[in-house]
C-alpha positions in Angstrom: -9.4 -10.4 -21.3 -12.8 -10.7 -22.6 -14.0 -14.6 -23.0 -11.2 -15.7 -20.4 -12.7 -18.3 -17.9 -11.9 -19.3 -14.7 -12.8 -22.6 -13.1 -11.0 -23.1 -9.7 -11.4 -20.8 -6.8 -8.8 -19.9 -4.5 -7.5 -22.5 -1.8 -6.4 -21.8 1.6 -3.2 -20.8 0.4 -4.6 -18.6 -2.4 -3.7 -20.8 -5.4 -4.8 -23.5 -7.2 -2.9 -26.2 -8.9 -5.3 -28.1 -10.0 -5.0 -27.7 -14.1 -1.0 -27.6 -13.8 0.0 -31.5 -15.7 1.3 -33.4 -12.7 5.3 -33.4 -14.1 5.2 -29.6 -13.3 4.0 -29.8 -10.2 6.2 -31.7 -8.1 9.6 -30.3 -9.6 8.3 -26.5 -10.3 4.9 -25.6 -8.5 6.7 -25.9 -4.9 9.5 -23.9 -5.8 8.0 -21.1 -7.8 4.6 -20.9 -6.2 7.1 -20.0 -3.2 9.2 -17.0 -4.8 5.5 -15.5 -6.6 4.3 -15.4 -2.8 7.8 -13.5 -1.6 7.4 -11.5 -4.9 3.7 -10.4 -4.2 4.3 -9.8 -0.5 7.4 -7.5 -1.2 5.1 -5.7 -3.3 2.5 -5.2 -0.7 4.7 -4.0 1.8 6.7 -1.7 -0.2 9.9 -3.5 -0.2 11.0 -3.7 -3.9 14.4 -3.5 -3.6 14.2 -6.9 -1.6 12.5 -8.7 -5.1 16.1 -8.2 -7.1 17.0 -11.3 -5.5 13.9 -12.9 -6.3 14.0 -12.2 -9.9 17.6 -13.5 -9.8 16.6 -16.8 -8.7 13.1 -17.0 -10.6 15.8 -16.6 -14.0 18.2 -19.3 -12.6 15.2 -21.2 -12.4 13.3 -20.7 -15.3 16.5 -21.6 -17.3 17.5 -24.7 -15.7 13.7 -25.9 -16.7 12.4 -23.8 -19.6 8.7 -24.3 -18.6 5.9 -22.5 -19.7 4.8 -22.1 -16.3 8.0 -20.6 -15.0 8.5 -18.3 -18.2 4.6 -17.0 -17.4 5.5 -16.5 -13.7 9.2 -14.5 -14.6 7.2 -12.5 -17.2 5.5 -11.7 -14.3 7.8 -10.2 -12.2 9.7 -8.5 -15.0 6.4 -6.6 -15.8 5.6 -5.9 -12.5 8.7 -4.3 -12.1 8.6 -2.5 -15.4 5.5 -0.8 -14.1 7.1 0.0 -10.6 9.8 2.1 -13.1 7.0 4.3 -14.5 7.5 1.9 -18.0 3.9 2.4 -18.9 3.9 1.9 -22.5 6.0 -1.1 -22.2 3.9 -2.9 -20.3 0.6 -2.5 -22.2 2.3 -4.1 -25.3 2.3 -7.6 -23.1 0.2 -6.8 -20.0 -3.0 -8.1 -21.9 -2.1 -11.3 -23.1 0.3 -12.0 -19.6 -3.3 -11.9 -17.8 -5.1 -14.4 -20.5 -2.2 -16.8 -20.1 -2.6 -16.7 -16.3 -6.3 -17.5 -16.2 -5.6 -20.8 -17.5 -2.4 -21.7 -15.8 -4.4 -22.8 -12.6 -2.2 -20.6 -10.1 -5.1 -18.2 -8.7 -2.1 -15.5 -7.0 -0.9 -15.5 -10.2 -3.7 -14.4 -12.2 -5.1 -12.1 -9.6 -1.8 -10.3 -9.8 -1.5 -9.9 -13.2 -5.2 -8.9 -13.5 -4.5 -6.3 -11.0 -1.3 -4.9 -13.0 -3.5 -4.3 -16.1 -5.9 -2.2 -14.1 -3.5 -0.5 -12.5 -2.3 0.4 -16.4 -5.6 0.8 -17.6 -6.6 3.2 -14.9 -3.1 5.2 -15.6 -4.0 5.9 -19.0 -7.6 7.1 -17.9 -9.2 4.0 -19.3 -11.6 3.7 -16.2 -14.4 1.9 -17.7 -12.2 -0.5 -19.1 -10.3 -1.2 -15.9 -13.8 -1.5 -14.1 -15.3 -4.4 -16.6 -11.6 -6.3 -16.6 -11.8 -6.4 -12.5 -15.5 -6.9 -12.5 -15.5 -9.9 -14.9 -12.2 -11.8 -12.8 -14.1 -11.1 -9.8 -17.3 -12.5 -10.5 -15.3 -15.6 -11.5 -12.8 -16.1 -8.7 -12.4 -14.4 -4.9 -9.2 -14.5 -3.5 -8.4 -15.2 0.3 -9.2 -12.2 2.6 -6.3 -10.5 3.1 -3.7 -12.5 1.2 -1.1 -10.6 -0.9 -3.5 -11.2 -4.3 -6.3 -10.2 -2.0 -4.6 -6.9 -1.3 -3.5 -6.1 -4.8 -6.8 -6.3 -5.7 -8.2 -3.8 -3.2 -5.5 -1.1 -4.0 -6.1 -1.4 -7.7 -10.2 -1.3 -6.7 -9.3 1.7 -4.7 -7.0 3.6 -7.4 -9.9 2.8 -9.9 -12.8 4.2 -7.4 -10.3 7.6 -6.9 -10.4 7.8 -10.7 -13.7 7.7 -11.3 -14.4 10.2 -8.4 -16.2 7.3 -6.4 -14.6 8.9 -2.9 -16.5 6.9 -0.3 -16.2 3.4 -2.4 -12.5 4.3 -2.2 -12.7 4.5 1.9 -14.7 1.9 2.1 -12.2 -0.4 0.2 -9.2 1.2 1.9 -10.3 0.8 5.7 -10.6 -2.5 6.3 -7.0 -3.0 4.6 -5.6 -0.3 7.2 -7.3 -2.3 10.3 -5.9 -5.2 9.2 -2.6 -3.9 8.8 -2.7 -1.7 12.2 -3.2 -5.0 13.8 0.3 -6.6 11.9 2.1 -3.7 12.7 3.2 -3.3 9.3 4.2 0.2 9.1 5.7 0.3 5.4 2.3 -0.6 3.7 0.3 1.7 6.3 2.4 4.5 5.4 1.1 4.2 1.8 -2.6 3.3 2.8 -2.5 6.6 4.9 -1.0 8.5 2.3 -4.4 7.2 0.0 -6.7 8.3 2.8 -4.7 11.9 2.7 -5.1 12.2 -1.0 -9.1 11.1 -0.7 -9.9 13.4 2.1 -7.9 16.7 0.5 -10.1 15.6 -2.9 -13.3 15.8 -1.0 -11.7 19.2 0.7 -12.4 17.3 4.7 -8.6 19.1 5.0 -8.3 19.0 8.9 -8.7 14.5 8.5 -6.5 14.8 5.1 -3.6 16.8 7.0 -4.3 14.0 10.1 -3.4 11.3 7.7 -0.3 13.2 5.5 1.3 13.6 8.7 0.6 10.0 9.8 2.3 8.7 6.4 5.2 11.1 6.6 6.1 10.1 9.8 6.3 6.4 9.0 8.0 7.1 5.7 10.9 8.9 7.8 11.0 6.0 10.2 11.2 3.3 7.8 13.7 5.8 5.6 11.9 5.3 2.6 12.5 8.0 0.1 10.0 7.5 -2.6 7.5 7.1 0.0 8.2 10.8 1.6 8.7 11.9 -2.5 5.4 10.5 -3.1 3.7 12.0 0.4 5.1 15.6 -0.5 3.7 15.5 -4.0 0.1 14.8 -2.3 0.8 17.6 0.1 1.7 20.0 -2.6 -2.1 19.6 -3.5 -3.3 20.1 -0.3 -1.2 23.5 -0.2 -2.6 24.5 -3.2 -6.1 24.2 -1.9 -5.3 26.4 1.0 -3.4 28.7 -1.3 -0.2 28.3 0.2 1.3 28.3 -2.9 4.8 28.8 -2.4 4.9 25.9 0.4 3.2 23.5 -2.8 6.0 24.5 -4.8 8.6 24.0 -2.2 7.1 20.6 -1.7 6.6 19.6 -5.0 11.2 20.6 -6.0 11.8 18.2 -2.7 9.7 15.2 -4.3 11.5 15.9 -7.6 15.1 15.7 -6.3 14.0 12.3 -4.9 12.3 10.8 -7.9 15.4 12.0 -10.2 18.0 10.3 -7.7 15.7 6.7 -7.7 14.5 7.2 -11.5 11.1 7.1 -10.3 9.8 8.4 -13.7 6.3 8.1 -13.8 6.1 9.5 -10.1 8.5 12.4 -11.6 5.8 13.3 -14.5 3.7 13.9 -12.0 6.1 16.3 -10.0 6.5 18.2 -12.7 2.8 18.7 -13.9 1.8 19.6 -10.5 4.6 21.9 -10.0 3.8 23.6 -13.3 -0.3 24.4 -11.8 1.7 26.0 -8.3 4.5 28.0 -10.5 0.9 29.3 -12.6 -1.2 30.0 -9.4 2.0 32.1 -8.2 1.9 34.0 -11.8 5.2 32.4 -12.6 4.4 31.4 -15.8 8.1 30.9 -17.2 8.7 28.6 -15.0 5.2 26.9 -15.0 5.7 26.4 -18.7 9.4 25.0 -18.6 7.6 22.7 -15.8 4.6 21.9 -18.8 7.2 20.7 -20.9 9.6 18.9 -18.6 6.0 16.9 -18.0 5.0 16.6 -21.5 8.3 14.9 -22.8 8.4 13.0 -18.9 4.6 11.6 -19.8 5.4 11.2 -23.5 8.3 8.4 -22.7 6.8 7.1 -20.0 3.5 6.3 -21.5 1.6 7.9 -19.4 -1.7 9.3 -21.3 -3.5 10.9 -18.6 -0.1 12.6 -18.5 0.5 13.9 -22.0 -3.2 15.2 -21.9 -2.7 17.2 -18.6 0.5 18.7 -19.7 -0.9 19.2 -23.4 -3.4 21.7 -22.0 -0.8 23.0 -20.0 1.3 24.0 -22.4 -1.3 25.6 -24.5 -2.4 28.0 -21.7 1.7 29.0 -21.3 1.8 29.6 -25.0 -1.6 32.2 -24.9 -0.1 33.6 -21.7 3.7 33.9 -23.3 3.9 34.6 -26.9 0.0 34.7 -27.6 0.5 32.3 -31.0 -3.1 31.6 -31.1 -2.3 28.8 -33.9 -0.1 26.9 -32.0 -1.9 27.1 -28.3 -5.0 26.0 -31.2 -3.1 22.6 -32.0 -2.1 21.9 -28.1 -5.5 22.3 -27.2 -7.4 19.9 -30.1 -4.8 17.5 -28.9 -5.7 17.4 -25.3 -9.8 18.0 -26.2 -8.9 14.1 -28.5 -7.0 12.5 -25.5 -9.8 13.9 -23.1 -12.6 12.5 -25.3 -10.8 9.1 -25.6 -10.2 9.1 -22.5 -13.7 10.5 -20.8 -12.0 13.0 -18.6 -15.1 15.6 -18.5 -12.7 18.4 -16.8 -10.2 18.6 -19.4 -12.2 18.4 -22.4 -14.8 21.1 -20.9 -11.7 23.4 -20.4 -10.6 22.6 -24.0 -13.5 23.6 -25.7 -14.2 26.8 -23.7 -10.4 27.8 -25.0 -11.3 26.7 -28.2 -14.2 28.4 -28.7 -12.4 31.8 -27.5 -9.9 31.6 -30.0 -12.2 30.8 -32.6 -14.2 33.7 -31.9 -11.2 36.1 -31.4 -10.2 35.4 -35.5 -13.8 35.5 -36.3 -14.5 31.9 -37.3 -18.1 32.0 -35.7 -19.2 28.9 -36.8 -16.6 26.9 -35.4 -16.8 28.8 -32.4 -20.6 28.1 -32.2 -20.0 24.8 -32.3 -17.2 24.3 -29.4 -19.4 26.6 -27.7 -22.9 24.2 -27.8 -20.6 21.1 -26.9 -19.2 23.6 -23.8 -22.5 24.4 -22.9 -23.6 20.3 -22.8 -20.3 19.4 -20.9 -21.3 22.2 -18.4 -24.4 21.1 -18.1 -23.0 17.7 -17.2 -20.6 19.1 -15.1 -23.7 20.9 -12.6 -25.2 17.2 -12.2 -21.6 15.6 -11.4 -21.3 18.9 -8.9 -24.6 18.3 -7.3 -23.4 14.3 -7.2 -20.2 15.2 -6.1 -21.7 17.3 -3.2 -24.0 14.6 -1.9 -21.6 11.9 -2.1 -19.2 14.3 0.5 -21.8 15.3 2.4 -22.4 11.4 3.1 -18.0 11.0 3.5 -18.5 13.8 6.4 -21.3 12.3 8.0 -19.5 8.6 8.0 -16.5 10.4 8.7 -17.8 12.5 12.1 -20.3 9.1 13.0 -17.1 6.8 12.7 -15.1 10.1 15.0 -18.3 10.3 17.7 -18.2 6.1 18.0 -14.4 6.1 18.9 -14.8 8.6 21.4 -18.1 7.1 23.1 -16.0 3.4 23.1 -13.2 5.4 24.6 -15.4 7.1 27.4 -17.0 3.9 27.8 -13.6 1.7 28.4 -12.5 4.7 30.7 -15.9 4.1 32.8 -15.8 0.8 32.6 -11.9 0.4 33.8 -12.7 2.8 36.9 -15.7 1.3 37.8 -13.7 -2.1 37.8 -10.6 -0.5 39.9 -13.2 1.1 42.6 -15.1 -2.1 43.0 -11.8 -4.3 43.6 -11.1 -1.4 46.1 -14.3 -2.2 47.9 -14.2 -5.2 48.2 -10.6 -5.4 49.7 -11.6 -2.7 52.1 -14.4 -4.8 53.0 -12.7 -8.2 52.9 -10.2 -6.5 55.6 -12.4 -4.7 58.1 -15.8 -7.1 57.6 -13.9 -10.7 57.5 -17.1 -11.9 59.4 -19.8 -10.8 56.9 -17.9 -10.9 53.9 -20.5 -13.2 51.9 -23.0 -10.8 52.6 -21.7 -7.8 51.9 -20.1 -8.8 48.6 -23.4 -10.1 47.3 -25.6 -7.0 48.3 -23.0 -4.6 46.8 -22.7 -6.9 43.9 -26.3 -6.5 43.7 -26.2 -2.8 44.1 -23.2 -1.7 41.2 -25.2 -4.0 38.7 -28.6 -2.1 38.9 -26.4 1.0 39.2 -24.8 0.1 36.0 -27.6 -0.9 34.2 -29.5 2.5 35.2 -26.9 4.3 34.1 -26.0 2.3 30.5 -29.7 2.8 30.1 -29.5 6.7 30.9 -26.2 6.5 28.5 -27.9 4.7 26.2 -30.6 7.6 25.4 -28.3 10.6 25.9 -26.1 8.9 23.5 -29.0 8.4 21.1 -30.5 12.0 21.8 -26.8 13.3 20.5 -26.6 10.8 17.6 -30.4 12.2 16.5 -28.8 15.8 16.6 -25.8 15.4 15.1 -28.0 13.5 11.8 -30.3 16.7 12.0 -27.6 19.0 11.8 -25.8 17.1 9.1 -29.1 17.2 7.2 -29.5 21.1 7.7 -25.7 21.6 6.5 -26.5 19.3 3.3 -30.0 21.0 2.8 -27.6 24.7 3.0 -24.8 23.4 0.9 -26.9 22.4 -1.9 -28.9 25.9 -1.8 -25.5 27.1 -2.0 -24.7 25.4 -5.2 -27.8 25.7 -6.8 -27.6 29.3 -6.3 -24.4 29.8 -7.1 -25.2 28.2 -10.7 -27.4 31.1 -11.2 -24.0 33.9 -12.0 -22.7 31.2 -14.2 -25.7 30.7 -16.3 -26.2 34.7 -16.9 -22.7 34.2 -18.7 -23.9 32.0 -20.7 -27.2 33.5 -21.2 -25.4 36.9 -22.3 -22.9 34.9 -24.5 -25.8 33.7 -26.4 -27.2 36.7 -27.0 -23.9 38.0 -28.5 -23.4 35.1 -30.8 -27.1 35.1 -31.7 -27.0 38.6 -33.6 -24.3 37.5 -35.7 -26.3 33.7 -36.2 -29.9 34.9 -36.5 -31.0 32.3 -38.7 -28.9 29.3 -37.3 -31.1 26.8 -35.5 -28.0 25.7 -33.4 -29.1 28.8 -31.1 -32.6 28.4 -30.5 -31.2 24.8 -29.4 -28.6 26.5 -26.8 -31.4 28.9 -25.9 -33.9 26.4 -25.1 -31.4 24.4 -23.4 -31.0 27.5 -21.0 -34.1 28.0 -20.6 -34.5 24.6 -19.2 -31.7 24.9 -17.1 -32.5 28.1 -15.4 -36.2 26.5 -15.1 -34.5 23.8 -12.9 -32.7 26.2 -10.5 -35.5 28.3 -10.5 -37.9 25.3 -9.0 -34.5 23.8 -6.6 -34.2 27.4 -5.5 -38.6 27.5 -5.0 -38.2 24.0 -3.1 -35.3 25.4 -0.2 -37.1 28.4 0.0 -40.1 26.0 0.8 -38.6 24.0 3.1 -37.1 26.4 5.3 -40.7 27.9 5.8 -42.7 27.7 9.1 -46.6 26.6 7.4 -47.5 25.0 10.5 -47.7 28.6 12.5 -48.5 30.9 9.0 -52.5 29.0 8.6 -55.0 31.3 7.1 -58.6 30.5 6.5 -59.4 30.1 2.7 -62.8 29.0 0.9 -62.4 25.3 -0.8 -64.2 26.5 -3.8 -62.5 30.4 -4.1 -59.0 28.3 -4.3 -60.1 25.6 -6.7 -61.6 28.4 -9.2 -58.1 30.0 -8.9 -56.6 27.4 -10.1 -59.2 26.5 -12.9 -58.8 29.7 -14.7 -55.0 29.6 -14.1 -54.5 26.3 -15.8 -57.7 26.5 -18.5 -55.7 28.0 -21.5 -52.8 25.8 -20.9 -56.1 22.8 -21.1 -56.8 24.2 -24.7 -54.0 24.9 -26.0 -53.6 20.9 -26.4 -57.8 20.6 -26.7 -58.2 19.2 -23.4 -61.3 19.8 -21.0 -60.7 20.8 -17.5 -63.6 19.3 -15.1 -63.8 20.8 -11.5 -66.1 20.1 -8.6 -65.7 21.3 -5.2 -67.7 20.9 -2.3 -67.9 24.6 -0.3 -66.4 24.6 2.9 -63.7 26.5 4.6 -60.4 25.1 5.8 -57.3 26.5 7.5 -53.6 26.1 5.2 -50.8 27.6 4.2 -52.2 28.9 0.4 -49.0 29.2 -1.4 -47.9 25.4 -0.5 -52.0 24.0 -1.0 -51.5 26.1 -4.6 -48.5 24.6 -4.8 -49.5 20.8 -4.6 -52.8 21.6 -6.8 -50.9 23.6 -9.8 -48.4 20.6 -10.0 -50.6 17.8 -10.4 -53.3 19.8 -12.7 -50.1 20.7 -14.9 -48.4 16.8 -14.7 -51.8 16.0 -15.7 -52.8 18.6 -18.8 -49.0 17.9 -20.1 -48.7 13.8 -20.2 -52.7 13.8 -21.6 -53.1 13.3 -24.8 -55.0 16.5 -26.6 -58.8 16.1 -26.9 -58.9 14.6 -23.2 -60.2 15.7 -20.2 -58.9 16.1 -16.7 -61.2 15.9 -13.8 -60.1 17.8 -10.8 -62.2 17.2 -7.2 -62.2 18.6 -3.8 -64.7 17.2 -1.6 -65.3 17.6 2.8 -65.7 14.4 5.2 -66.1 14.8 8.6 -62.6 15.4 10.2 -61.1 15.6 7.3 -61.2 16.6 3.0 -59.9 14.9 0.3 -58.9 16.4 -3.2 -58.3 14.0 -6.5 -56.7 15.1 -9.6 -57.1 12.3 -12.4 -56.6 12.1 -16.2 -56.4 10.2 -19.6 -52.9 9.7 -20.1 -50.3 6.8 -20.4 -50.3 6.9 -16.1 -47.2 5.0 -14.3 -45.2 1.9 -15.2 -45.0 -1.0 -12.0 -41.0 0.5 -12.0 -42.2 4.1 -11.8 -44.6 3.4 -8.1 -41.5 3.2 -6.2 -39.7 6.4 -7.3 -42.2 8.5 -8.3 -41.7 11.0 -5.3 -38.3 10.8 -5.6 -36.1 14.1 -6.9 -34.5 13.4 -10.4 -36.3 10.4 -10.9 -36.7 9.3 -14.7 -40.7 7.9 -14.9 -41.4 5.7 -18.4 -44.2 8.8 -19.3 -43.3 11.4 -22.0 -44.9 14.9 -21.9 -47.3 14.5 -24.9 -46.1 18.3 -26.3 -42.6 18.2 -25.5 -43.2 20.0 -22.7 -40.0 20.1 -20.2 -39.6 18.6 -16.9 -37.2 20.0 -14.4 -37.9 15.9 -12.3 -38.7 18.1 -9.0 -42.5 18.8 -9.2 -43.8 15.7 -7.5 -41.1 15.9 -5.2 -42.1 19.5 -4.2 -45.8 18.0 -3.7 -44.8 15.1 -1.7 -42.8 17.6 0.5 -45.7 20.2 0.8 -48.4 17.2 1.4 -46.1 16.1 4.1 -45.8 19.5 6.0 -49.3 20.1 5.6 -50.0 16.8 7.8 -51.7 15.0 5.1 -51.3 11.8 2.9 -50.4 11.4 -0.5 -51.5 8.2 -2.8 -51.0 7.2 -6.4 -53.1 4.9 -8.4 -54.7 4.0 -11.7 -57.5 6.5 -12.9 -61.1 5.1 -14.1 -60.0 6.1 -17.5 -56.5 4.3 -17.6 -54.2 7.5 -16.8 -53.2 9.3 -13.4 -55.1 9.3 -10.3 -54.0 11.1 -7.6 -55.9 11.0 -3.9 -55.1 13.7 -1.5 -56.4 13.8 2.3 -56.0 16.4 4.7 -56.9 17.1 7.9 -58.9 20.1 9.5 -55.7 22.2 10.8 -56.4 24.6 13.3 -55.0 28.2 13.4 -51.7 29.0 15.5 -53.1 30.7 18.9 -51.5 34.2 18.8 -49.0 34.9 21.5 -50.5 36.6 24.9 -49.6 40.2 24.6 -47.3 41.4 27.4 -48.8 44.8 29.5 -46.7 46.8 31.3 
């Protein structure tokens, strides 16, 4: 696809025939633009039983006039429909070059199609990266009509590509508008499918009360419309959700009833997947003959269909049945390098992470130590990896949830409003017949001063809406704030049991590996790691603190001499100079947050200085108000760094001069602390080049102690 261009956009009917040599278009264009639209749309709405025809007549077609054009556009449709079969591997052997050769054949549907059947292949064999650049380059080049049938292929293979990436609420958000639309056309076969993707999104991002909402919306439909693959596909899904509620029987139950179905219309691809997911509920139910029959049913399923995301899945699986079965450590050795090969090529992070922690057991259980060492320092990146994706991961449904409820709490308002509004309208016209009946002399009047009346009535009471609505809204955000604030703590904590297994795994390996340098590596790695939770964990504890009514009095020149003598080795041990002045004067603050703030900028200071510098630190008293600066010789901030420099996790062009670690939280954690203490933060170039940092506070004054009740 690379180096394809595209030079028409699309027209009102979503092609463009404007490079086709005029003898094709009147005799073919008409005709077979016509039967690529039916084609498409069939596709769209889930009727591909109806496209037999259509291929039918596309090869009458194409053999009474042997065009290039008409041989590009049945190529089509026999691919298309190849891929519908679960024929995978057939269709990458000519899906490529298909999409080249529609580029320049001037039909826009046609190219937009066939772009979005190689990302729908790329994306099956876990080639995500490569189906993102393919879309992203043919979009950049060419937009299809909103809504058309080319316009909807593309958003479903978007979608399918967000999902495999993990990219949740890009997935929605390309899904929903498809669903209005549709909900509008009252195209039920298509919105049974679109459901069934919201189900499958929402039980990913475990929201399972909206993911059961929507697998019971698509079920429903796919029994009305009698469409078998359909309720195959939407009891496969639900099998997943069963599983996360450990209902594990039901999953299985599920999963035999999609099976029967995708046997009887040799759906294979669709059955690959039966089988892999029936294999992880027979092993969650300890059935492990029958979860490893299902491993292999998968395996040989995935290996003829083409399907690598499938052969790598059911790889692993087998593996795990052989340890748990027959314990041939050899063999379960060979099923796992296989998978951890498809995983790297494929840049699935879960598999290969599970790979090499089963490698690295069985390496160590036969006592091949170095080997083991190694799996065990790439597990210990990929886990590493795997806590960033999780924290991610986290935020990104944290954000779902809050669109999600928002998106809920709008409905409901718009339907309490339409309520008010229709009774308001059926009480006036009630009025005013009342009135136009019993007042027939003073009707003019009457009308117009209760006219008068329901309008400011109204608008009081919009108004009065209007701020209760926002007073709710403003809750509802705090509260979602709080939960995501408590959820993280959660995760970050919960890293902390994890990384004491690694910790004491280390220490095991390391008395066997004393002089390999491959542990101090791991070690130091950990060390950063558990620095990182260890300051996460320091900033909730912060933040759920009450400074505000905790004050204490403290001497400006006591605290700064604290701090001096605490940071003054650190100063020599790179040969740098540690200036203080402070002006003496007592202030009210809470100490552990004001030693907080101080200890983080002397120490960003001493460790991006270069040694034999000097770092001036001053605290100085103003009339309502003092102001503390912190400045040094060092390299400073870039222009890009100004506007994230506060930010959590935020790479800054500066190196620690020492190689001194950085957990990315300190300045966040000063930011914070400045905030709650009421003062004001500002960054700017020192006199010397390097860091500045000006502080100002206010003069706080001490909570009033509550009156003491006397009986």
């Amino acid at each position: 696809m690379a180096g394809v261009l595209i030079t028409s956009g699309c027209s009102e009917t979503g092609s463009s025939q404007t490079d086709i040599p005029a003898s094709n278009q009147d005799s073919e264009a008409k005709g077979t633009d016509e039967l690529l639209e039916t084609y498409i749309r069939n596709i769209v709405l889930r009727k591909v039983d109806e496209n037999e025809p259509v291929i039918a007549e596309m090869t009458a077609l194409t053999e009474s006039a042997p065009t290039p054009y008409n041989e590009l556009l049945l190529d089509y449709m026999r691919l298309q429909s190849k891929f519908l079969r679960g024929e995978i591997a057939a269709v990458e052997r000519e899906v490529s070059a298909l999409a080249e050769a529609a580029a320049v054949s001037g039909n826009d549907v046609l190219y937009l199609a066939t772009v979005s059947l190689f990302v729908n292949v790329l994306s099956e064999q876990g080639r995500m990266g490569s189906a993102r650049d393919v879309l992203e380059e043919t979009l950049t080049k060419i937009t299809p009509v909103e809504f058309s049938s080319a316009d909807i292929l593309v958003r479903r293979a978007k979608a399918r590509l967000y999902q495999g990436e993990s990219e949740y609420l890009s997935a929605i958000q390309t899904i929903m508008p498809i669903v209005d639309y549709f909900e509008g056309q009252n195209e039920y076969s298509i919105l049974a499918d679109l459901y069934g993707d919201l189900a499958l999104i929402f039980t990913n991002i475990r929201q399972l009360d909206e993911a059961l909402s929507w697998h019971e919306r698509a079920l429903r439909l796919f029994y009305a419309n009698e469409d078998r693959v359909g309720i195959a596909r939407t009891m496969n899904n639900l099998a997943s959700f069963f599983e996360l509620t450990g209902e594990f029987e039901r999953s299985a139950d599920s999963l035999q009833v999609a099976i029967a179905i995708n046997r009887e219309k040799e759906s294979w691809l669709n059955l690959a997947r039966n089988y892999y997911n029936a294999a992880m509920a027979y092993k969650d139910m300890k059935d492990f003959e029958r979860a490893a029959e299902h491993y292999r049913l998968g395996l040989e399923m995935s290996e003829r269909v083409g399907s690598v995301l499938g052969v790598m899945f059911n790889t692993y699986g087998v593996g795990e049945m052989i340890l748990n079965k027959s314990g041939d450590i050899e063999q379960a050795r060979q099923q796992f390098i296989s998978a951890l090969e498809i995983a790297e090529e494929v840049e699935h992070n879960g598999i290969r992470t599970n790979s090499l922690r089963q490698l690295y057991e069985i390496e160590k259980s036969i006592g091949n130590y170095q080997a083991a060492l190694e799996y065990h320092e790439q597990f210990l990146e990929m886990t590493i990896l795997f806590q960033e994706r999780a924290r991610d991961t986290a935020i990104q449904d944290l954000m779902i949830q809050h669109d999600v409820e928002q998106t809920r709490n709008e409905n409901l308002l718009l339907s309490e409003r339409l309520v008010f509004e229709e009774t308001t309208s059926r009480n006036r016209l009630t009025i005013i017949v009342l009135l136009v009946i019993g007042l027939v002399t003073a009707i003019l009047f009457v009308v117009y001063a209760l006219a008068t009346k329901k309008r400011l009535q109204k608008a009081f009471v919009d108004i009065k809406n209007q701020r209760a609505m926002l007073q709710v809204q403003n809750e509802q955000l705090e509260k979602i704030g709080q939960e995501r604030d408590g959820f993280l703590h959660i995760i970050v904590h919960d890293l902390k049991n994890p990384l004491s297994v690694i910790k004491s795994s280390v220490e095991l390996i390391k008395e066997d590996l004393q002089d390999n340098p491959l542990v101090s590596l791991v070690e130091r790695s950990l060390l950063r790691t558990d620095l990182l939770i260890k300051s996460l964990l320091n900033v909730f504890r912060m933040d759920q603190l009450d400074v505000m009514n905790q004050l204490e009095r403290q001497q400006s020149d006591q605290v700064i001499k604290r701090m001096r003598n605490e940071y003054t080795l650190v100063a020599k041990s790179k040969n740098i100079t540690l200036h203080c002045r402070c002006d003496s004067f007592s202030f009210n603050t809470h100490l552990e947050s004001f030693q907080g703030i101080v200890g983080n900028l002397i120490s960003n200071a001493i460790k991006y200085a270069p040694p034999n510098t000097e770092v001036w630190v001053d605290m100085s008293r103003e009339e309502d108000h003092f102001r503390l600066s912190i400045e040094d010789q060092g390299p400073g901030f870039s222009s890009h760094d100004m506007d994230k420099i506060f930010k959590p996790f935020a790479k800054l062009s500066a190196k620690s001069t020492a190689g001194e670690s950085s957990t990315g939280i300190g300045l966040y954690s000063v930011k914070t602390s400045v905030s709650r203490l009421k003062g004001e933060i500002f960054v700017e170039k020192s006199r010397w080049g390097g860091a500045a940092f000006r502080l100002k506070f206010p003069f706080l004054p001490l909570a009033e102690p509550e009156a003491e009740i006397v009986d």
